[in-house]
C-alpha positions in Angstrom: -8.4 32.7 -6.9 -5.0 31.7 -5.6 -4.5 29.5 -2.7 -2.4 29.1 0.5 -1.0 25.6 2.2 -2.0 26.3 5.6 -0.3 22.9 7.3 0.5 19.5 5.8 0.4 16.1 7.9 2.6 13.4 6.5 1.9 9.7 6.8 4.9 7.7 5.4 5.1 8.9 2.1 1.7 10.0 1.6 0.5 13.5 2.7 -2.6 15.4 3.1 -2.3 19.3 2.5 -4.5 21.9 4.0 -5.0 24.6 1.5 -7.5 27.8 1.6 -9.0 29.8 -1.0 -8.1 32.9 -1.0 -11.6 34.1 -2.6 -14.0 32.1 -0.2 -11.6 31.3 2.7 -12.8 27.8 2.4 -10.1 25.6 4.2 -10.1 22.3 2.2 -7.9 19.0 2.2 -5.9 17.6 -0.6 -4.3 13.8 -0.5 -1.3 12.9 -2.3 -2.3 9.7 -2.8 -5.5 7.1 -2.3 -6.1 4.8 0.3 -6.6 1.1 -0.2 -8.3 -1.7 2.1 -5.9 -4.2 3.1 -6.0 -7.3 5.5 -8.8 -7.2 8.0 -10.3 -4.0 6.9 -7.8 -1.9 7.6 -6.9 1.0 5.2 -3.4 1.9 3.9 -2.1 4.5 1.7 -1.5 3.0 -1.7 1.9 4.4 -1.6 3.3 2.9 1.8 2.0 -0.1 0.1 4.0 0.3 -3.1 7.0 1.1 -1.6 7.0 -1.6 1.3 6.2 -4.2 -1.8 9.1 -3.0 -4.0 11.5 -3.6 -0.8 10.0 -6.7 -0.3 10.3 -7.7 -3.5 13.7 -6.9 -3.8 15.1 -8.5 -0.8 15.0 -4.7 1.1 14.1 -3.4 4.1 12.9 -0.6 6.1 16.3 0.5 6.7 16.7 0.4 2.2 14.1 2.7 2.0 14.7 4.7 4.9 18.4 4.9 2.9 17.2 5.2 -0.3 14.4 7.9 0.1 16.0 10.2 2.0 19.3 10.3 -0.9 16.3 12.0 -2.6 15.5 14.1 0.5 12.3 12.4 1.0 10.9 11.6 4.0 10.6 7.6 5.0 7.8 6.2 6.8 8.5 4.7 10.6 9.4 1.1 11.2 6.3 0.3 12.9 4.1 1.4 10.0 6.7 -0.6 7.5 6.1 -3.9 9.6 2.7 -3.5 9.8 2.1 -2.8 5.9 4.8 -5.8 5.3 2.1 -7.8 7.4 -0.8 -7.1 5.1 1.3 -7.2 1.8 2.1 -10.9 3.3 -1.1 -11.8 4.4 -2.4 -10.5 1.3 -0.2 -12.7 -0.9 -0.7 -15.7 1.7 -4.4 -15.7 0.7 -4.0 -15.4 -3.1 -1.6 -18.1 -3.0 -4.2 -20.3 -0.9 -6.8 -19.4 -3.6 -4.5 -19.8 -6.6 -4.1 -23.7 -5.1 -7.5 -24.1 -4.5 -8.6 -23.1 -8.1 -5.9 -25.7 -9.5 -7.1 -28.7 -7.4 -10.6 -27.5 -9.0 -9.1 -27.7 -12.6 -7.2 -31.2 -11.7 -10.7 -32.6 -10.1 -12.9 -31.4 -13.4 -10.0 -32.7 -15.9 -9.7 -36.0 -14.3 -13.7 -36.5 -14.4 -13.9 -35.5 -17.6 -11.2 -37.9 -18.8 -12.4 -40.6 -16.1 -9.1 -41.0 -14.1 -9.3 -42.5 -10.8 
């Protein structure tokens, strides 16, 4: 059986399609992407997050990806959501960064046992 997009709602870049079945006239949804937990439970779609990161890894902005996506007729996500998701990503890499030290002052503590340094 064939099926129909009866309405789409757009999040940033993700979307979720409602399509029915034209043999049981079942209405069902279909994401265009998955959605990850982020800082403080919150959930984001793994896509805003991707594209967020690769601006702020690149020295962009929401205004760059605003430009950039819509040269390929894409629709951007609003500023709001960009801040918000550039919040997380940073949070995020605040708390790997505080773990990433923490794990290294554990190596330096066991090394310097081990070789008996003061």
């Amino acid at each position: 059986p064939a099926v129909t997009i009866e309405g789409e709602s757009k999040m940033g870049l993700a979307s979720i399609l409602g399509i029915k079945c034209s043999g049981c006239n079942k209405i069902m949804s279909l994401r265009s992407a998955n959605k990850v937990k982020c800082a403080k439970g919150s959930r984001k779609w793994e896509c805003n997050i991707a594209a967020v990161w690769g601006q702020m890894a690149t020295g962009g902005g929401h205004n760059k990806l605003k430009e950039t996506l819509s040269i390929l007729g894409v629709p951007s996500m609003s500023q709001k959501s960009f801040i918000e998701t550039e919040r997380d990503i940073g949070e995020w890499w605040k708390n790997q960064l505080e773990e990433s030290m923490k794990e290294a002052g554990r190596e330096e503590r066991t090394l310097a046992i081990e070789n008996r340094l003061p």
